[in-house]
C-alpha positions in Angstrom: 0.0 0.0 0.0 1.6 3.6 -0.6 1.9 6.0 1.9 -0.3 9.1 1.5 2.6 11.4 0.5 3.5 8.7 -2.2 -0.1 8.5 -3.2 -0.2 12.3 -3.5 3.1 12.7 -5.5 1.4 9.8 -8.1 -1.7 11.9 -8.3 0.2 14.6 -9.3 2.3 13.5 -11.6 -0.6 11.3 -13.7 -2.5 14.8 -13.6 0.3 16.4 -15.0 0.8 14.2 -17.4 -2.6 14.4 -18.5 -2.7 18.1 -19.0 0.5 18.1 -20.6 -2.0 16.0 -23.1 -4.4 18.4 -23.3 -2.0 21.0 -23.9 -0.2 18.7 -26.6 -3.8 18.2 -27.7 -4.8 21.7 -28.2 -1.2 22.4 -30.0 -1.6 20.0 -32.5 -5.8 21.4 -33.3 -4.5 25.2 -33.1 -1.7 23.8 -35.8 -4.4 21.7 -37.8 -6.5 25.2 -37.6 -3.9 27.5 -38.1 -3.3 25.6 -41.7 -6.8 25.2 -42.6 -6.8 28.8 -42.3 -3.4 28.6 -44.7 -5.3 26.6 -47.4 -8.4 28.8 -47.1 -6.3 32.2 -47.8 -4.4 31.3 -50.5 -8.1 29.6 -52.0 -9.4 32.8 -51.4 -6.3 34.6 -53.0 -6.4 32.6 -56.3 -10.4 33.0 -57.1 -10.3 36.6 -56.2 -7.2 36.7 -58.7 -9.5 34.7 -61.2 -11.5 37.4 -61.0 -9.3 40.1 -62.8 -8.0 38.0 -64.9 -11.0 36.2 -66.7 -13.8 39.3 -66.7 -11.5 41.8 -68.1 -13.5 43.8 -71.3 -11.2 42.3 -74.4 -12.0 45.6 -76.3 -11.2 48.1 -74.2 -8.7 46.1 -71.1 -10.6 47.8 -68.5 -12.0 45.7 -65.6 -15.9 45.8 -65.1 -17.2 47.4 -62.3 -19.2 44.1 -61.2 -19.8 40.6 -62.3 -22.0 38.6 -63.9 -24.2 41.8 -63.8 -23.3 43.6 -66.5 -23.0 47.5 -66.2 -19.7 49.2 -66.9 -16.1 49.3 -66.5 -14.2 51.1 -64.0 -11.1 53.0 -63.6 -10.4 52.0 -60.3 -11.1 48.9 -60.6 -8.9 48.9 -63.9 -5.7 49.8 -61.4 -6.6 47.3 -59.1 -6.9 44.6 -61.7 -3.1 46.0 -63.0 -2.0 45.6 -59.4 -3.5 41.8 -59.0 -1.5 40.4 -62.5 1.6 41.6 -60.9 -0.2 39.4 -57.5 -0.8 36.5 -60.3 2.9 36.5 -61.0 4.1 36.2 -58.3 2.0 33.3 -57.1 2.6 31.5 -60.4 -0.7 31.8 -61.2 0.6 33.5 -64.9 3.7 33.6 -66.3 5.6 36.8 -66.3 5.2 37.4 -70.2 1.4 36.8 -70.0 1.1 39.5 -66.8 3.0 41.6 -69.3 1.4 41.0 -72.5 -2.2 42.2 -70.6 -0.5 45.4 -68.7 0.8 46.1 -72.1 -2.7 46.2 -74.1 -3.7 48.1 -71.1 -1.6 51.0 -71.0 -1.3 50.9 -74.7 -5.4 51.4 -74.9 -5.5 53.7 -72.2 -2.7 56.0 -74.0 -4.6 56.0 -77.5 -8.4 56.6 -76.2 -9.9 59.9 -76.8 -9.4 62.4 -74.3 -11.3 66.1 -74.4 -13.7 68.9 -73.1 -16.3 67.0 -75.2 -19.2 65.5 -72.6 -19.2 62.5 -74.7 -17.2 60.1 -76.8 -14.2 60.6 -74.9 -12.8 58.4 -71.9 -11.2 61.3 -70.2 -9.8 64.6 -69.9 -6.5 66.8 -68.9 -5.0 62.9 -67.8 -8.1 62.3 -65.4 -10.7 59.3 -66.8 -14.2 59.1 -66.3 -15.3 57.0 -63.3 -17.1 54.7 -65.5 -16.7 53.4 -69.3 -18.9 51.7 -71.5 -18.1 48.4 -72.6 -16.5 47.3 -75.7 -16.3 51.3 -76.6 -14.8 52.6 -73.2 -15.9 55.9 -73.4 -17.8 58.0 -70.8 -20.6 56.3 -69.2 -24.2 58.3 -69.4 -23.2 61.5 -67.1 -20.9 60.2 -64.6 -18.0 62.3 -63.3 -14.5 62.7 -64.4 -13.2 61.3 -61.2 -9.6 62.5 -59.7 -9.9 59.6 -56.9 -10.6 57.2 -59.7 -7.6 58.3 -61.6 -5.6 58.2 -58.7 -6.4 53.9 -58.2 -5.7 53.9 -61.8 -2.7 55.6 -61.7 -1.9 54.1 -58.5 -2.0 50.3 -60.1 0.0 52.3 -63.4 3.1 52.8 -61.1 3.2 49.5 -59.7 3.5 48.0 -62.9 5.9 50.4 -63.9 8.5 49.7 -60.6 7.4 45.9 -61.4 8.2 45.1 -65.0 11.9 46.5 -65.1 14.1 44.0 -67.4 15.9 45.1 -70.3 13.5 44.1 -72.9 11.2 45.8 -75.5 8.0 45.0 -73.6 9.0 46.0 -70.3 10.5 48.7 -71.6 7.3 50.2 -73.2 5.8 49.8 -70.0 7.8 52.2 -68.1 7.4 54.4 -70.6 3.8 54.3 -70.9 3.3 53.8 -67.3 5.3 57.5 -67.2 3.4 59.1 -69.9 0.0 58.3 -68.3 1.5 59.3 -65.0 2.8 62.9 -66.2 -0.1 63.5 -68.4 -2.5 64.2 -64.8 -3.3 68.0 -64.5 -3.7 67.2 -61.0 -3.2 71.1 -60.7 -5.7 71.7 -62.7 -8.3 69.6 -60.1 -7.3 71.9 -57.1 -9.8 74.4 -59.1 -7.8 77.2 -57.0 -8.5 75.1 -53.2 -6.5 74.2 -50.5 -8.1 70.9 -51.0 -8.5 69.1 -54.0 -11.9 68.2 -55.7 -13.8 65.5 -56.6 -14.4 65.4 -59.4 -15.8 67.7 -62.7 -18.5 67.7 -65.3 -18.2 68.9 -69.6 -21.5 70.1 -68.5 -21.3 72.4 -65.6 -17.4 72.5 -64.3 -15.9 71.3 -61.1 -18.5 69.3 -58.3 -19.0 71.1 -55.0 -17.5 68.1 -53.4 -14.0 68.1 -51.7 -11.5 66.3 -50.2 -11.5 67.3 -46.5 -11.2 64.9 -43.7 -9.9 61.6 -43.4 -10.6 59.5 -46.4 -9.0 56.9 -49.0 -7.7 60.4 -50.8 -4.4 60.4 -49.3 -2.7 58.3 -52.2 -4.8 61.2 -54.6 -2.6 64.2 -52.6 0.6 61.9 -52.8 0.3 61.4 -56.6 -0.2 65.3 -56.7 2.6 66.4 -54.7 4.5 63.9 -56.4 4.4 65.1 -60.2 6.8 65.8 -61.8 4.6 68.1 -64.7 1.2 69.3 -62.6 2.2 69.0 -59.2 -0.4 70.3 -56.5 1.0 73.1 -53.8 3.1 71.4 -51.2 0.5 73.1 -48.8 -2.2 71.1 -50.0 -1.1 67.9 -47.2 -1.2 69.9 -43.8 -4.8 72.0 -45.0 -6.2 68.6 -45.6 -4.5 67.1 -42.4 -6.4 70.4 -40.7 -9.5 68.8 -41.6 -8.8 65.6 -39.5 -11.9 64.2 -36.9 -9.4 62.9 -33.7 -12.1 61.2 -31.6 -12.5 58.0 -29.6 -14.9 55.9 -31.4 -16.0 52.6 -29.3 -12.6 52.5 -27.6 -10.2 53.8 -29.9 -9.2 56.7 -30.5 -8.2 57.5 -34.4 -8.8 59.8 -37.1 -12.7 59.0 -37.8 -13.7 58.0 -41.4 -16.7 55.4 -41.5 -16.4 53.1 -43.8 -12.9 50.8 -44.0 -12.5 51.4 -47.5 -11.1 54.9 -46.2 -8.7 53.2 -44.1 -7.4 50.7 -46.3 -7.2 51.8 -50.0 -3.9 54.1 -49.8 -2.7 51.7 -47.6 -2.7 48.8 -50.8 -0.1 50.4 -51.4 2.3 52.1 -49.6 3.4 50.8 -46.4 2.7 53.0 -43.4 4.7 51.4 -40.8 7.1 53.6 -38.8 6.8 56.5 -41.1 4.8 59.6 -40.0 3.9 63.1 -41.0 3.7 65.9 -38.6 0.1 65.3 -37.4 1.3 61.5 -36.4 4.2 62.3 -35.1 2.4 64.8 -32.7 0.0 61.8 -31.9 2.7 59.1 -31.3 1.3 56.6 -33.6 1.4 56.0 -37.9 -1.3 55.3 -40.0 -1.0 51.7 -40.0 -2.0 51.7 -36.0 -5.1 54.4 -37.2 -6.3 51.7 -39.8 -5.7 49.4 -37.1 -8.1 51.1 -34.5 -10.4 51.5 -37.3 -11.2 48.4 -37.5 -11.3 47.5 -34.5 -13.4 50.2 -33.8 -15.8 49.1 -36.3 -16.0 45.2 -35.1 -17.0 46.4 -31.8 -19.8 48.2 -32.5 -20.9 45.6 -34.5 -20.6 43.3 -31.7 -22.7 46.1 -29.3 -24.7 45.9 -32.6 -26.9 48.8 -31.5 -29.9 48.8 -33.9 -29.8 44.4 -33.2 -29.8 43.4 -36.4 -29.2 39.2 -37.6 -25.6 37.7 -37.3 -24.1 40.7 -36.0 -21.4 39.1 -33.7 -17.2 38.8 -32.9 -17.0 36.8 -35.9 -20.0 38.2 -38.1 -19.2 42.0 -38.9 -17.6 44.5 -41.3 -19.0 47.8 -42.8 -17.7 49.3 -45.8 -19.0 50.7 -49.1 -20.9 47.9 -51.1 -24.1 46.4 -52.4 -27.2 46.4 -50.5 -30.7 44.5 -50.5 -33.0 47.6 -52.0 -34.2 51.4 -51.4 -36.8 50.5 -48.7 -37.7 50.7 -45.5 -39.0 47.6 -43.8 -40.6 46.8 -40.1 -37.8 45.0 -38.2 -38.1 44.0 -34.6 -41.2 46.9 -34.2 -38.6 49.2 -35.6 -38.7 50.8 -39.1 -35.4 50.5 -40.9 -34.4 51.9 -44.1 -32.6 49.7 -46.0 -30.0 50.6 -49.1 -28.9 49.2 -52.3 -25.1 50.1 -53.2 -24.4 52.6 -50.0 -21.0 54.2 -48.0 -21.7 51.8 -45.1 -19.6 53.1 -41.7 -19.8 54.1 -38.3 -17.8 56.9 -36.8 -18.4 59.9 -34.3 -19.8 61.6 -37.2 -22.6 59.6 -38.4 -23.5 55.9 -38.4 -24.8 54.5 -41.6 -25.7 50.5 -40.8 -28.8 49.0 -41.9 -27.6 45.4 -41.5 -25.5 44.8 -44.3 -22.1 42.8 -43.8 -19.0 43.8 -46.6 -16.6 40.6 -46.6 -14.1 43.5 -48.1 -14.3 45.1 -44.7 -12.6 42.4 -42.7 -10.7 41.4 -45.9 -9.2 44.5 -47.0 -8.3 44.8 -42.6 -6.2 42.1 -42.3 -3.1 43.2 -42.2 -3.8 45.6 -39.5 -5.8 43.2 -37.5 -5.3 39.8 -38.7 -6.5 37.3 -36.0 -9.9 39.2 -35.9 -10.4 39.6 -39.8 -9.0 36.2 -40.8 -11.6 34.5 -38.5 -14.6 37.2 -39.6 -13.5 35.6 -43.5 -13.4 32.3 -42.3 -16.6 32.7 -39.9 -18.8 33.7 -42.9 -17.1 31.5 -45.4 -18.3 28.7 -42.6 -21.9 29.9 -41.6 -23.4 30.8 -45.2 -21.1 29.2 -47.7 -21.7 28.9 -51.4 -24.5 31.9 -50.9 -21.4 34.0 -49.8 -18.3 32.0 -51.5 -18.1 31.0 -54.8 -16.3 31.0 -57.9 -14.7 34.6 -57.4 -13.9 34.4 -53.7 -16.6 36.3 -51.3 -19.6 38.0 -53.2 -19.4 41.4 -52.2 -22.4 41.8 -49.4 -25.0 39.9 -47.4 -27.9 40.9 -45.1 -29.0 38.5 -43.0 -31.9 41.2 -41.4 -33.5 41.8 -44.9 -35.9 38.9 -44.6 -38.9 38.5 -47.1 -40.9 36.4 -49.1 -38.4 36.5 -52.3 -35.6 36.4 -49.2 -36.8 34.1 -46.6 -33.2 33.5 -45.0 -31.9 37.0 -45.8 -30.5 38.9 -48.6 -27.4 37.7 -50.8 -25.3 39.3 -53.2 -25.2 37.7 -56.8 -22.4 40.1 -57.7 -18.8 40.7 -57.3 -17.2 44.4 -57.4 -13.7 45.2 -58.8 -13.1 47.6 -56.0 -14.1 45.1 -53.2 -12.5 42.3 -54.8 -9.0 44.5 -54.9 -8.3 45.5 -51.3 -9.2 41.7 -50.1 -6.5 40.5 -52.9 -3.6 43.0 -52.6 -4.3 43.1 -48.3 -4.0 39.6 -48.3 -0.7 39.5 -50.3 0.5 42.3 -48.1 -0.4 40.2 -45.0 1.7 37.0 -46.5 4.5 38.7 -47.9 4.3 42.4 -48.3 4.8 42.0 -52.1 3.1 45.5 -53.2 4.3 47.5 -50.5 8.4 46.3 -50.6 7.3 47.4 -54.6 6.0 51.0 -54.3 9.1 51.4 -51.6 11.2 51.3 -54.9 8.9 53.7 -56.8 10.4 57.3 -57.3 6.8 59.0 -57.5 5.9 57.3 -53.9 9.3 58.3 -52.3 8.8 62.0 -53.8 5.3 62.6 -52.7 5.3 60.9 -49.4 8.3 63.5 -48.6 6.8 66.6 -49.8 3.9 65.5 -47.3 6.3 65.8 -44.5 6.7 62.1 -43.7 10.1 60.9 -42.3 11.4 57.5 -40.7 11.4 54.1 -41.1 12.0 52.5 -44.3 11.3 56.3 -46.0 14.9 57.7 -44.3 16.5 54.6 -45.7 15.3 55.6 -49.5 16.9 56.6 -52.6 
């Protein structure tokens, strides 16, 4: 028989054992976990890819704004799908000489299209391009605007390819040159219409839009390729008199510059990596814009946890506003409350206004995940899991859902049918930026980048180290 103390020590020991079991246990699921999460990114990475590279329009090159729903192309969405071949490559998913080939016939079309005062017939004007263009003609679309933020993606997904593509052949050659030409042709100048700030956009019909960029927004790529230009640069005041028009708040327990939806707080940051560098106004905060985006988003998850107005699904794993589709125009009884509900709508929440009728982005948590990635890589996987193929299909994540908008056509919610270009973009490039900061180490090489980002005032980090 042992003696108690003996008996004691065994007990110990066995129990120790057995948690070391459990511990070993729960390693080896967090491991089996942590690479079903592996499999599902790069999944994800390939059919959002797929996406720019099968829908592009074969007359024009431009990328349509959505799919299958046929509309128009976009601009934006044209530089986004530039950015995701160079993606493609580097993944193996096309050779180098077929990325090439299709930036090429891009630039090339872009170059040669009609430019002009004219209100129609023409895809642009003074270097900007219409928001939208027609298929198979690609000229502008009905009476949309002549977009500078637009331009600015465009241009944005122009450069990369440029810094990209840089072997001594006659192909990547002409698409330096090219990339150059498009780049220098902007009258970004001319879109400051005499402001501080710089507008939004114009109309042939009745000049410059009301509409400016002041406060915190996706625009600060737009001021950069300003400052930047070598032909039409902006005034090198035009940085601080939009940082001037910064919100600085504490939104549900951070406190950031506000913007509402996370398209604001992602796009620029596609790319150029904000780590470590700051201008003045975050260098008097003691933070970059990389921890902003990051509070942003965590900002928005939790109050979509509190979920205030207690809509469906809302949850830790369920959440995400941002700019995208929506069920209708109408307003609906919900949970003796009336709600209005929105087709495609800005989506946020911030100290200035909350716009939220129940509608969940994917491109919210996806274009995040660099700046959060536990929280947005489990939101992807959570709603990849819960609703599958009516979220998930052959393009990666259909671009909203709303699980609230319940009716007789939509007994179990409301599901997108479509994906957009300039959803589909942020989850793509973010991700790669998350796995191997491909486009960011790229624009670091970029001579435009390095130029405007100094004329704004930022310093440190990998910006000191620069040529």
């Amino acid at each position: 028989m042992m003696k108690p103390s003996t008996k004691i020590t065994s007990i110990i020991i066995t129990c120790a054992l057995l948690l070391v079991g459990c511990n070993n246990e729960n390693n080896k699921t967090a491991k089996e976990v942590s690479n079903i999460n592996k499999e599902f990114l790069n999944d994800l990475k390939h059919r959002t890819f797929n996406f720019f590279w099968d829908i592009m329009d074969g007359n024009t090159w431009q990328i349509p704004d959505r799919y299958p729903t046929e509309s128009f192309t976009s601009v934006a969405a044209t530089g986004f799908g530039l950015t995701s071949y160079l993606v493609g490559i580097k993944n193996n998913y096309i050779t180098r000489e077929e990325g090439a080939k299709r930036v090429l016939e891009t630039l090339k079309w872009l170059k040669n299209s009609k430019q002009g005062p004219d209100a129609s017939e023409v895809t642009g004007y003074k270097g900007f391009y219409y928001h939208f263009l027609t298929y198979n003609q690609g000229v502008r679309y009905k009476n949309v605007e002549l977009s500078t933020i637009d331009t600015a993606w465009l241009i944005a997904g122009i450069l990369a390819c440029q810094t990209f593509f840089d072997e001594n052949n006659e192909q990547e050659q002409q698409i330096r040159e090219l990339a150059d030409f498009l780049y220098k042709r902007v009258d970004w100048n001319w879109a400051m219409d005499g402001h501080e700030v710089m507008t939004m956009g114009w109309h042939p019909e009745s000049g410059f839009i009301n509409a400016k960029y002041i406060g915190y927004s996706e625009a600060m790529m737009l001021v950069i390729l300003g400052l930047a230009s070598p032909t039409h640069p902006i005034p090198d005041s035009t940085w601080s008199a939009w940082c001037n028009t910064y919100i600085w708040k504490n939104f549900h327990g951070y406190k950031y510059i506000n913007f509402e939806p996370l398209f604001g707080h992602q796009y620029s940051h596609m790319y150029i990596d904000f780590r470590g560098i700051q201008d003045n106004f975050m260098k008097d905060k003691g933070i970059d814009y990389f921890e902003n985006s990051r509070r942003a988003t965590l900002a928005n998850r939790n109050y979509c946890i509190e979920n205030p107005q207690n809509f469906n699904a809302y949850s830790d794993s369920i959440w995400g506003l941002s700019a995208c589709d929506g069920p209708a125009d109408t307003v609906m009884l919900i949970n003796d409350n009336k709600v209005q509900f929105f087709s495609y709508r800005a989506r946020g929440a911030s100290v200035r206004y909350i716009d939220d009728d129940g509608t969940i982005a994917p491109t919210a948590a996806g274009g995040s995940i660099p700046f959060a990635p536990e929280e947005c890589i489990n939101a992807l996987v959570a709603m990849k899991n819960t609703y599958g193929k009516k979220v998930y299909g052959k393009y990666g994540f259909k671009d909203a859902f709303n699980p609230t908008f319940i009716s007789p056509k939509t007994p179990s919610g409301w599901f997108d049918s479509d994906y957009l270009g300039i959803d589909q973009g942020p989850i793509l490039i973010q991700l790669e930026n998350y796995q191997s900061g491909f486009i960011w180490d790229l624009m670091k090489k970029n001579k435009y980048i390095i130029t405007g980002l100094k004329k704004a005032g930022f310093k440190g980090g990998w910006l000191d180290s620069s040529e």
